[in-house]
Structure formats: structure tokens, C-alpha cells
N, CA, C and O of each residue as an XYZ file, in Angstrom:
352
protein
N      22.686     13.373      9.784
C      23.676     12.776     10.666
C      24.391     11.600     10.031
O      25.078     10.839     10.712
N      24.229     11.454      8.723
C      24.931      9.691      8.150
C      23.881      9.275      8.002
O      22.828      9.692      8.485
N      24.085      8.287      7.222
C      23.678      6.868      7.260
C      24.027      5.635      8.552
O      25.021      5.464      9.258
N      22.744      4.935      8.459
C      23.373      3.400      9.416
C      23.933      2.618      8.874
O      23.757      2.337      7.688
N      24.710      2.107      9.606
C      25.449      0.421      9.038
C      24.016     -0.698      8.928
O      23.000     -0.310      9.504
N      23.989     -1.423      8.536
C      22.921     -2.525      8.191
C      24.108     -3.401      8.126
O      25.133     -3.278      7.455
N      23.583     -4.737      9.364
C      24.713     -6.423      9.346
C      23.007     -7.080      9.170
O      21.848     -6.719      9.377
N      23.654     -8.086      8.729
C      22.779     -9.316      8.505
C      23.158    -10.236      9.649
O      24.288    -10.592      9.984
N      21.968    -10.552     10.190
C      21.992    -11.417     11.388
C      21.601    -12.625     11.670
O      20.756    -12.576     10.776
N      21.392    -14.074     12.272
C      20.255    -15.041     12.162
C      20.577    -14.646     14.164
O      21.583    -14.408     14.833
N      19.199    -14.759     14.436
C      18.468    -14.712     15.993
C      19.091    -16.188     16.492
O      19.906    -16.375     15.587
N      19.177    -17.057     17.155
C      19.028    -18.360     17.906
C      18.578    -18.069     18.660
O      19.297    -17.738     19.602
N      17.080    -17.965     18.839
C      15.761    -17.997     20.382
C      15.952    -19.572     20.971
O      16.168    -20.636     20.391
N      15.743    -19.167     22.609
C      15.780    -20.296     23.501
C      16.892    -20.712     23.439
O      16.715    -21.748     24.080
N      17.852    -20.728     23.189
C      19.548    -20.630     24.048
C      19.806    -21.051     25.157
O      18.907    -21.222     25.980
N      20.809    -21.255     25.368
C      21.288    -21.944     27.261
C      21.393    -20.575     27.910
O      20.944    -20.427     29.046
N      22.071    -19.359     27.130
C      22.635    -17.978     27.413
C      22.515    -16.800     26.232
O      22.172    -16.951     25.060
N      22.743    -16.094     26.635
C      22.725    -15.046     25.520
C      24.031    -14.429     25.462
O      24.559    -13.774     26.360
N      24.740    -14.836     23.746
C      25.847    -14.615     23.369
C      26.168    -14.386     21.978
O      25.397    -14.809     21.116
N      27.252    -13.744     21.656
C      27.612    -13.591     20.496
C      28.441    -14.415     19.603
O      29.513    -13.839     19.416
N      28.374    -15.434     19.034
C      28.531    -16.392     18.168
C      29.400    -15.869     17.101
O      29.933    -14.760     17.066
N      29.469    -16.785     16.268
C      30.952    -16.957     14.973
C      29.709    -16.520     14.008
O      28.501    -16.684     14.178
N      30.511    -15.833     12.804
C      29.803    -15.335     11.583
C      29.732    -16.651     10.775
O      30.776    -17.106     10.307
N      28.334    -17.403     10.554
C      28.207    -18.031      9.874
C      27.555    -17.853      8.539
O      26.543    -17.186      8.755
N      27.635    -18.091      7.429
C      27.307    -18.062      5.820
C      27.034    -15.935      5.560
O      26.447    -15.247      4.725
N      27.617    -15.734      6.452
C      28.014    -13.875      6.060
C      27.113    -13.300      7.025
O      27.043    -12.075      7.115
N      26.067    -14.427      8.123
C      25.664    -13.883      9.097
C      26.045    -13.715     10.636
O      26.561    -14.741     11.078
N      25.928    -12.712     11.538
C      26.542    -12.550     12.935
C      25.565    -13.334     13.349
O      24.413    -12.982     13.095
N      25.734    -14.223     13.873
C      24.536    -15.549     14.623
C      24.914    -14.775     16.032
O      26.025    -14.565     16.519
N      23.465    -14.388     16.566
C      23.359    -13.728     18.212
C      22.435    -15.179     18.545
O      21.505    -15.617     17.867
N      22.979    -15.725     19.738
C      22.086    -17.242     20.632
C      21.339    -16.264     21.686
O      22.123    -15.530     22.287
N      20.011    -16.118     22.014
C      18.900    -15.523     22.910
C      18.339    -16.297     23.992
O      17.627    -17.178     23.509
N      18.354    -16.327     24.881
C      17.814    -17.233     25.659
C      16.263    -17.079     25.619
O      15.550    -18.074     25.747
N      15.726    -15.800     25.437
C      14.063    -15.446     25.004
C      13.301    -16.428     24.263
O      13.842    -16.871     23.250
N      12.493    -16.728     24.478
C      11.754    -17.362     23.524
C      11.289    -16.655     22.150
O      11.406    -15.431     22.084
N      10.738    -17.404     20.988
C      10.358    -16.298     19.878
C       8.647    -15.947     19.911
O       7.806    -16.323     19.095
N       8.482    -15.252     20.917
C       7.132    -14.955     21.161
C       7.154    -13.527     21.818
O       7.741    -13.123     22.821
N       6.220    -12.818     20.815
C       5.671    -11.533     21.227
C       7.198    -10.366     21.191
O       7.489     -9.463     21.976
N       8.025    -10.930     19.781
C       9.064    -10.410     19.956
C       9.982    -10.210     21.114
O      10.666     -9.196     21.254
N       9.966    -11.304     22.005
C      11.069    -11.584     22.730
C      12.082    -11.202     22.575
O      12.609    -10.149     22.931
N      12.646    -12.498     21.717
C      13.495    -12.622     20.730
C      14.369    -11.417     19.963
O      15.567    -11.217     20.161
N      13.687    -10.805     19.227
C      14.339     -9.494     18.689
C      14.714     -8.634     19.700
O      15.760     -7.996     19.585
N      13.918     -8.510     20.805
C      14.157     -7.446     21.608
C      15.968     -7.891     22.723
O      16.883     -7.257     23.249
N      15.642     -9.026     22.575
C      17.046     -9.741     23.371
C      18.031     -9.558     22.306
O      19.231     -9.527     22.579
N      17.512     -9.409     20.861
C      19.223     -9.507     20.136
C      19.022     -8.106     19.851
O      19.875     -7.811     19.013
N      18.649     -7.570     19.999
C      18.798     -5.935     20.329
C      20.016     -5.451     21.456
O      21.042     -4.793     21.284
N      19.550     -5.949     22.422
C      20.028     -5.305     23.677
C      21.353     -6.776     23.714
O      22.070     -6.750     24.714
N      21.581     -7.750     22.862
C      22.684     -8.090     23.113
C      23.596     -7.347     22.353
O      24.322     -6.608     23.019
N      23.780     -7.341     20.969
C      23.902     -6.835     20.120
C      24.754     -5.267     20.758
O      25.971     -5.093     20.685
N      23.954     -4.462     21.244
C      24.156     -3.426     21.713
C      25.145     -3.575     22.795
O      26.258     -3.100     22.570
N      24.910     -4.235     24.099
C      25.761     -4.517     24.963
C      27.294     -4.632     24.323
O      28.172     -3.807     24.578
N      27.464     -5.691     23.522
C      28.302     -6.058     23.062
C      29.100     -5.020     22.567
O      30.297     -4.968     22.851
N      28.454     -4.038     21.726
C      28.958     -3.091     20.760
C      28.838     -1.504     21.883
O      28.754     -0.355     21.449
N      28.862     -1.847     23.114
C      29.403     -0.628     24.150
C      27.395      0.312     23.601
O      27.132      1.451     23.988
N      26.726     -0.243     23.027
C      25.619      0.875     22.523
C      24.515      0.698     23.651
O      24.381     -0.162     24.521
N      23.727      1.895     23.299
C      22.109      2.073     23.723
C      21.302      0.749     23.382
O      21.463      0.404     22.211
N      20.693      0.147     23.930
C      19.600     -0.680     22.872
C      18.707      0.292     21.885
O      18.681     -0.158     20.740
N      18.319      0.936     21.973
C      17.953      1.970     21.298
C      18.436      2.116     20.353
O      17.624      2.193     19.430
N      19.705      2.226     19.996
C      21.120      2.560     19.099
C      20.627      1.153     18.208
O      21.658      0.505     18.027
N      20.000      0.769     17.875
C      20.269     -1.052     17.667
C      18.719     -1.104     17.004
O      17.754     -1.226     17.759
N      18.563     -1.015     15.722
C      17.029     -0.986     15.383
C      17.250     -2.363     14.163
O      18.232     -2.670     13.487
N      15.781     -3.014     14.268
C      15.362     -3.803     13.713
C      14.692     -3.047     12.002
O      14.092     -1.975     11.931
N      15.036     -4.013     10.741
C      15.154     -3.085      9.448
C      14.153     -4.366      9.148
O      12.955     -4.252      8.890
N      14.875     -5.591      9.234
C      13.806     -6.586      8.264
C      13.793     -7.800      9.268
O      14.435     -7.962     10.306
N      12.751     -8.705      8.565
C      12.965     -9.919      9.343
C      12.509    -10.300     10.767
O      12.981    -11.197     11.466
N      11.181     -9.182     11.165
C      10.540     -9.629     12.502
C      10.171    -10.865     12.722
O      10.030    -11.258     13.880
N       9.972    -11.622     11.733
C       9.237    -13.132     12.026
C      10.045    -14.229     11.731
O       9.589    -15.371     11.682
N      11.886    -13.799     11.416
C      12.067    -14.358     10.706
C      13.344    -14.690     11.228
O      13.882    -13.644     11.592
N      14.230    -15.889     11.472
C      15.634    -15.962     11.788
C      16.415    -15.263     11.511
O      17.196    -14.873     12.379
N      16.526    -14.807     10.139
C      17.650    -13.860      9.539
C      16.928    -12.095      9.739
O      15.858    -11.588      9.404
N      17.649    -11.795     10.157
C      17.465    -10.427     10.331
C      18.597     -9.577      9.693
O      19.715     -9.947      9.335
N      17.888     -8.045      9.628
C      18.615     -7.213      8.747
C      18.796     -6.296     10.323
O      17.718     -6.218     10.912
N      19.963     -5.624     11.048
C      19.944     -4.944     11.833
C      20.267     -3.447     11.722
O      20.079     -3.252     10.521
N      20.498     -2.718     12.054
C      21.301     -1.444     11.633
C      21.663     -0.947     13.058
O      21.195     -1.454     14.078
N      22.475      0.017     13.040
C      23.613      0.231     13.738
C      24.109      2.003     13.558
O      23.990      2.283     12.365
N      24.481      2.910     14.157
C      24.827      4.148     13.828
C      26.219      3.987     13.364
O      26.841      2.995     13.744
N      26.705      4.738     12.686
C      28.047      4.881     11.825
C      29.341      5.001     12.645
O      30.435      4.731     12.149
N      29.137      5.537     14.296
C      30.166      5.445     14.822
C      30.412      3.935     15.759
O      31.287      3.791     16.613
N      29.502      3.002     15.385
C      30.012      1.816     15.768
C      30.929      0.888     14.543
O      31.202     -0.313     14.529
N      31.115      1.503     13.989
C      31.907      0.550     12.677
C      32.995      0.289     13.432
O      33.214     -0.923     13.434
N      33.851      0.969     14.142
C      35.236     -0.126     14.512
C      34.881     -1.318     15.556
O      35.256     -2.483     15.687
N      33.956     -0.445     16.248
C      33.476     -2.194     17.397
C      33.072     -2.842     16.863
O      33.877     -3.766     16.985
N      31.933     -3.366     15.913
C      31.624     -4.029     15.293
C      32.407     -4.388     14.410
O      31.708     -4.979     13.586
N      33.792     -4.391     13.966
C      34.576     -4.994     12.829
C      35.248     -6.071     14.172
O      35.310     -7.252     13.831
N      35.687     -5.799     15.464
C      36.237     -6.514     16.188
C      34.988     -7.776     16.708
O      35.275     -8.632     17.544
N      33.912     -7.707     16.191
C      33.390     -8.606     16.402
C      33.231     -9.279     15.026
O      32.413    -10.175     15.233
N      33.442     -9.299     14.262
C      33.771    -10.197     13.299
C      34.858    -10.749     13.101
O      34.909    -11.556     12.172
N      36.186    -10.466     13.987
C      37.190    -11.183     14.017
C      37.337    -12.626     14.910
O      38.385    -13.271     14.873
């Protein structure tokens, strides 16, 4: 079926809201209101992530970086045009 897209991400756990932020140093910064416990956290920039990009959370898988601010995400191949409008 293709390949996935893979973006590089940094999480912000504990947030006021959960939103999609400005690309900082080549990363999509997602703000979580989750805390970073018991994968909260990932699971909220999953399903923001997704929201955002019209997807499944499902559609939205975690590659690297469970413990870690910067995350590696991936994405199915027919989200490449939504996701370019979020880097604008």
C-alpha cells in the first residue's frame, strides 16, 4: 500500500489546551494538556495530530521517542497535502 510519511515532532505535556503549534527547529510542536505518565501524552498527540489532519487516531502511529519530547510520527501517504497546510 506505500510507504508512511514520518514528521518529527516535540510533545508539550500539561498544556493549558491541546493544540497545534508553529514548526520550531524542523519540529511540529503539538501542546497536550495530558500529563507525561503512562503514555498519556503520546496518546493525546496522536489523536491531536490526527484530528487536525481530518485522520483516524489509529492512522497516526508512534515510530520513535516514547519517553522522549521529540518524537518521530508517521502518517499514511494520503495525508501529505493536509499536513503540508499545517506547516504553513
Amino acid at each position: 500500500m506505500g510507504e508512511r510519511i514520518k514528521i518529527a515532532v516535540r510533545v508539550i505535556p500539561r498544556s493549558k489546551a491541546d493544540r497545534v503549534d508553529v514548526v520550531r527547529a524542523g519540529r511540529l510542536v503539538l501542546r497536550v494538556a495530558a500529563p507525561p505518565e503512562a503514555g498519556a501524552a503520546n496518546r493525546a498527540a496522536q489523536a491531536l495530530l490526527a484530528a487536525a489532519l481530518g485522520l483516524r487516531t489509529a492512522d497516526v502511529r508512534l515510530e520513535q521517542g516514547s519517553m522522549s519530547r521529540d518524537k518521530t510520527l508517521s502518517l499514511p501517504r494520503s495525508a501529505q497535502a493536509a499536513l503540508a497546510g499545517l506547516y504553513r
